[in-house]
C-alpha positions in Angstrom: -4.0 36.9 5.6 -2.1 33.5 5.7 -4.1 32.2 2.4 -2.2 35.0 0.5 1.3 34.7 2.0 1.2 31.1 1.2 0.1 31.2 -2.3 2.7 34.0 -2.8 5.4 31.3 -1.1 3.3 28.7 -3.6 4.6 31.4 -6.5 8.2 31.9 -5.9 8.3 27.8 -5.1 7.2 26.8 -8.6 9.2 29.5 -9.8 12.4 28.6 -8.5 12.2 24.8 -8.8 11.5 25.5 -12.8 14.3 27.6 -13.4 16.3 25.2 -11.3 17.2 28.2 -8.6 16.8 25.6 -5.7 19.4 23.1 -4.1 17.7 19.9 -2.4 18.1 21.5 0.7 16.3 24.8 0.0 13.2 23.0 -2.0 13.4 20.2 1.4 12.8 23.9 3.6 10.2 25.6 0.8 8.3 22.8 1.0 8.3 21.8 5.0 7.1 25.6 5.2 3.8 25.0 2.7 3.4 21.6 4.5 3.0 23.6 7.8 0.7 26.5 5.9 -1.5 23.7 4.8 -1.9 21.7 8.3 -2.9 25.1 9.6 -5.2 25.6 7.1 -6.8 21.7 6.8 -5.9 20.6 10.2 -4.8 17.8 8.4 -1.3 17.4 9.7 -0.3 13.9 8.2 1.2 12.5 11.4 -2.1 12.1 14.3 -3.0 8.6 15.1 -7.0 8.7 14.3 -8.0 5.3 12.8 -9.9 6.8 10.2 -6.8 8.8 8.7 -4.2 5.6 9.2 -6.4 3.3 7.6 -5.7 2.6 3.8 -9.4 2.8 1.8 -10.4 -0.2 -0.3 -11.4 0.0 -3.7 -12.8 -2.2 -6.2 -9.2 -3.7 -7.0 -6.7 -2.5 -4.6 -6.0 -0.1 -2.2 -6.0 3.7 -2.1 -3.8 5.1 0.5 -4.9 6.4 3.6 -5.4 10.2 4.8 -2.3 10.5 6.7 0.1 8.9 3.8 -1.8 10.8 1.3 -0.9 14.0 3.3 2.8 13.1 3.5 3.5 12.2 -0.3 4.1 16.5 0.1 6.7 16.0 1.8 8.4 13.0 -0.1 10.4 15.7 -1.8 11.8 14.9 -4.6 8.6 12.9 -6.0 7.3 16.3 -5.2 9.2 18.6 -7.3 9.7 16.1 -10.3 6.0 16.0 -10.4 5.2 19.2 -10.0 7.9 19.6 -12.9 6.4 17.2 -15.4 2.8 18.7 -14.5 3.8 22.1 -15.9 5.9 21.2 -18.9 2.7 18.9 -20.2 0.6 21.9 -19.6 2.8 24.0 -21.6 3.4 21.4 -24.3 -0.2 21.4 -24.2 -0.9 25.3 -24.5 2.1 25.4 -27.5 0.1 22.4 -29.1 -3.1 24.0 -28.7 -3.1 27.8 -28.6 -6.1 29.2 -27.3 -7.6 26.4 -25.7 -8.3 26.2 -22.6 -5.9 22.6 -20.8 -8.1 20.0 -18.9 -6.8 18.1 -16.2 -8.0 15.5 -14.8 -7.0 14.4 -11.5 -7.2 10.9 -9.6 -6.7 10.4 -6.0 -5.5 14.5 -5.2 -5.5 13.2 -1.5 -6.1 16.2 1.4 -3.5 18.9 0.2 -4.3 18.2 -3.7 -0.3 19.6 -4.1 -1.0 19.2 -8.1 -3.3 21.8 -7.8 -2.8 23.8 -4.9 0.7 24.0 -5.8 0.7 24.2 -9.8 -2.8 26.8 -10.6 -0.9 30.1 -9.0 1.6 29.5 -11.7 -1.4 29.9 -14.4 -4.4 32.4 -15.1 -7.7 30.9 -14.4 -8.2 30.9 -18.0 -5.5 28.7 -18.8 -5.9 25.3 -17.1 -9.0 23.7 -15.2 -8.8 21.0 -13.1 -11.3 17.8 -12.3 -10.4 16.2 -9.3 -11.4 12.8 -8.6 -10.7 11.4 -4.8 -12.3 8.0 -3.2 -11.4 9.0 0.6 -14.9 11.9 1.6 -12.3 13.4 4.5 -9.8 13.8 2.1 -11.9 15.2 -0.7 -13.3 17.8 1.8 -9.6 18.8 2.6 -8.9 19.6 -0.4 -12.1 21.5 -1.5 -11.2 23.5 1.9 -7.4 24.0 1.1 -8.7 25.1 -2.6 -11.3 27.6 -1.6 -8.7 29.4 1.3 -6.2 29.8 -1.0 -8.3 31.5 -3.6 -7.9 28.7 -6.5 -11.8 27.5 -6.7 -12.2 29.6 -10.1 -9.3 26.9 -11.4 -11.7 23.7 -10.9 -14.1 22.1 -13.0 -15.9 19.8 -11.0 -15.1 17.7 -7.6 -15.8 13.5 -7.9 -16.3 11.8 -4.8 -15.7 8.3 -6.2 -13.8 5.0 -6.8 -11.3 5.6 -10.0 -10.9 2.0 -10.6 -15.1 1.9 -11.7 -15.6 6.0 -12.2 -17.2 6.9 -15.6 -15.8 10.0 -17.1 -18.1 12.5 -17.8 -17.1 14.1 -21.6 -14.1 12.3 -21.4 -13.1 13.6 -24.5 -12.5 17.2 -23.5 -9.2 16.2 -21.4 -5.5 16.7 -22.2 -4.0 15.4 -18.9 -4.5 12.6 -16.8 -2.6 12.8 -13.2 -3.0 9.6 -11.9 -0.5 9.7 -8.7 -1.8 6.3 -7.5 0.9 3.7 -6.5 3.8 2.6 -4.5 6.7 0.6 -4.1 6.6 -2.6 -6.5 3.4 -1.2 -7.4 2.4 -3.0 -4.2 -1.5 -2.7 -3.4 -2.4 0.7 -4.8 -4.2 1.0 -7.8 -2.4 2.3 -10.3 -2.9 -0.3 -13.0 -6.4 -1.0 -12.7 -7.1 3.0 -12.9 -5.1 2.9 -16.3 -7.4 0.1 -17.4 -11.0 2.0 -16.2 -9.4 5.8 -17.6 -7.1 5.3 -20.3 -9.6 3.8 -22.4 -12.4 6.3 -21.9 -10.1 9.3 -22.7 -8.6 10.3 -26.2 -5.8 8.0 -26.7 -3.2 11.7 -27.4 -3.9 12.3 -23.5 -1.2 12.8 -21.9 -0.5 10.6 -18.4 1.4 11.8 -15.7 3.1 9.2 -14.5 3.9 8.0 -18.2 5.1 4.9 -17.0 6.1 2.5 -14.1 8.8 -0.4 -15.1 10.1 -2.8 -12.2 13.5 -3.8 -12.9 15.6 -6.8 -12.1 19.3 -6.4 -10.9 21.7 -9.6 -9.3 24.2 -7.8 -6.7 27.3 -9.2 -5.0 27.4 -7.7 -1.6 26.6 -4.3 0.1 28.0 -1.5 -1.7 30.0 -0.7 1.3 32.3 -3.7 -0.2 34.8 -2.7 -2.7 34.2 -5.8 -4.6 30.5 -4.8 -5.1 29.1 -5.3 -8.7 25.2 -4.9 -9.7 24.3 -6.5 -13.0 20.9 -5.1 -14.5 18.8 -8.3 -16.0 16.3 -5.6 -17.2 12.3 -5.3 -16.7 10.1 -7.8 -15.4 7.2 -5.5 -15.3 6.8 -2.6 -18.0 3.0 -1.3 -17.5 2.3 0.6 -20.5 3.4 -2.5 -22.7 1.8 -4.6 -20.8 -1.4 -3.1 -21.4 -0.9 -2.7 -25.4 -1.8 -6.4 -24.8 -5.2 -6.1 -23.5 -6.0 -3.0 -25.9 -9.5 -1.5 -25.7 -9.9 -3.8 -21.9 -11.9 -1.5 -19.7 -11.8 -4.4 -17.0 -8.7 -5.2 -15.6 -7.7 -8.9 -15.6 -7.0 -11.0 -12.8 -2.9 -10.6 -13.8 -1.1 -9.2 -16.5 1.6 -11.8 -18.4 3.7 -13.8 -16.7 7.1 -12.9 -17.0 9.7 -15.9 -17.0 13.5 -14.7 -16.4 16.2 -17.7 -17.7 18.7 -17.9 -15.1 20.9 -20.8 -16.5 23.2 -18.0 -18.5 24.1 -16.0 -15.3 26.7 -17.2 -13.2 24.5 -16.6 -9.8 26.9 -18.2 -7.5 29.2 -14.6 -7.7 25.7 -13.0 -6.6 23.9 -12.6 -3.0 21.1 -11.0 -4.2 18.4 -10.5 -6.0 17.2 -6.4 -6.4 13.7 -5.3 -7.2 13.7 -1.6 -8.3 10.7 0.1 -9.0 11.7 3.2 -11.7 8.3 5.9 -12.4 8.8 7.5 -15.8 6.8 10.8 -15.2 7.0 13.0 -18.1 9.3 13.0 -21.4 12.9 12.6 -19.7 11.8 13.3 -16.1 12.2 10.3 -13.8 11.8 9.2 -10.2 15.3 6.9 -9.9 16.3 4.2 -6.9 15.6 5.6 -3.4 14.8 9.0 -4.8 11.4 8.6 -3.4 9.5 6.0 -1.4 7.9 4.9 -4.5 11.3 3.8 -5.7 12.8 2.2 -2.4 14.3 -1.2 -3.4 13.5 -4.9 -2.4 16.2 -6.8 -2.0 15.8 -10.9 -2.2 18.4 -13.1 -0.5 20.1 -15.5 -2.5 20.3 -18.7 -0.7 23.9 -21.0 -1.8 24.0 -23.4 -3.9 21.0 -21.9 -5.8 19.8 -24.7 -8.5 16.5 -23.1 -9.7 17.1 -22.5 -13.6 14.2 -19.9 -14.1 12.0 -17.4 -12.3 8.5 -16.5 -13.0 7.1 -13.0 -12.2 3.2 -12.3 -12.0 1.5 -9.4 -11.3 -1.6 -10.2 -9.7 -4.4 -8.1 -9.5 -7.0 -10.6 -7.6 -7.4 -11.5 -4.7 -4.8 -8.6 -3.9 -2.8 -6.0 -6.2 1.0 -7.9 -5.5 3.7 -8.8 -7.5 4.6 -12.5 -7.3 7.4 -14.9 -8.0 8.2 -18.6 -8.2 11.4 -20.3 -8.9 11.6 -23.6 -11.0 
């Protein structure tokens, strides 16, 4: 049957890619093949052009991202294997930490393919780790139930939440170890990834491990393309650092109309040797595993032209989460 070919293909995938057996190009092809294996299975390819799957799905702050993106984060391959990486090492840390016990996970926005599950379980007895999932978009929650259930993994799941994870109330929070919250984008830029950290994070035991650990946007001047053999980058540093910027609303369930401004001095960088401003957007995801600049599409740049003779001595960063999840700036 193809359910047991592809959970055998699941196998040997996870496998290689953690003992580091697989080039880029041969994890790209392993993972194009399971992408096909679970169209045929959901008939959820990630490419039609229904309304209902292009649409993004709004939540209480923010955005959650549409069927068809949902489906295609498989695909973004690196983000991918680095996750599916980190997912596995916390659960071992977790099993080394805690022998005997049996690992929860819980896990936000799983999307129609669920790849954290569907793709991490068959590396683990039923007995080992048990999954929550947690999924806003009814289509895409029924995908996955159907993806689950073909491929024989339904004894690995706890309980299925068709709900908003910005509001949702955990039930028995306290028995969870990991928290896979897989819920943002570029600059952080309308997805919900902070105001999900501000509903969970403080319902779960504060020891819980979150996968991503971390999102930091980073500032960076450059000279010219990098084409040009007089091309410099200088690296200002963070503008946005999430997980410190929440120590400042500590024990906040409700997440605030912005997080701190962040004011950048300009006056001691010589900007006239600069053309422009970078935006980089760098996802810590577990211990020393990181998604880097246009490793993924979660970590394509922004670039911001700077406009000759610029006279502005400071820029102000905000994060806004009201009216929309954006990150804003303002010179002065």
């Amino acid at each position: 049957m193809i359910e047991k070919k592809v959970v055998s293909i699941i196998k040997k995938f996870t496998s290689s890619i953690l003992a580091n057996s697989l080039n880029q190009g041969e994890a790209e092809k392993r993972l194009n093949e399971i992408h096909t294996h679970f169209q045929q299975i959901t008939k959820i390819t990630g490419f039609d052009f229904e309304i209902e799957h292009l649409a993004a799905i709004p939540t209480a702050k923010g955005k959650a991202l549409g069927l068809n993106h949902a489906a295609q984060c498989l695909i973004d391959y690196k983000r991918t294997v680095k996750f599916l990486k980190a997912i596995v090492a916390a659960i071992r840390a977790e099993q080394k930490a805690k022998p005997g016990v049996v690992i929860n996970v819980f896990y936000a926005g799983c999307g129609p393919y669920a790849p954290f599950i569907t793709l991490v379980a068959p590396h683990f007895k039923e007995g080992e780790v048990q999954f929550s999932l947690l999924e806003i978009n009814k289509k895409s929650l029924d995908s996955a139930k159907k993806l689950i259930n073909s491929l024989g993994l339904s004894n690995y799941i706890q309980e299925y939440y068709l709900a908003d994870a910005v509001t949702f109330k955990v039930p028995k929070p306290e028995v969870f170890h990991i928290l896979i919250s897989e819920t943002l984008d570029a600059l952080l830029y309308r997805e919900c990834y902070v105001p999900i950290l501000f509903n969970l994070l403080t319902q779960f035991n504060k020891n819980i491990i979150l996968i991503p650990e971390n999102v930091l946007i980073n500032l960076s001047l450059i000279s010219c393309s990098k084409e040009n053999q007089d091309y410099k980058e200088y690296e200002v540093g963070a503008i946005l650092n999430v997980r410190e910027s929440l120590t400042t609303f500590a024990g906040v369930r409700l997440a605030p109309s912005h997080l701190p401004d962040k004011e950048i001095d300009l006056n001691a960088l010589n900007l006239s040797s600069y053309e422009k401003i970078l935006l980089d957007t760098k996802v810590h995801i577990y211990n020393d595993i990181w998604l880097d600049r246009n490793e993924s599409q979660l970590t394509v740049p922004l670039e911001i032209i700077l406009e000759q003779p610029f006279l502005y001595k400071s820029i102000i960063f905000t994060y806004c989460l009201e009216p929309e999840i954006e990150l804003k700036c303002k010179f002065q």
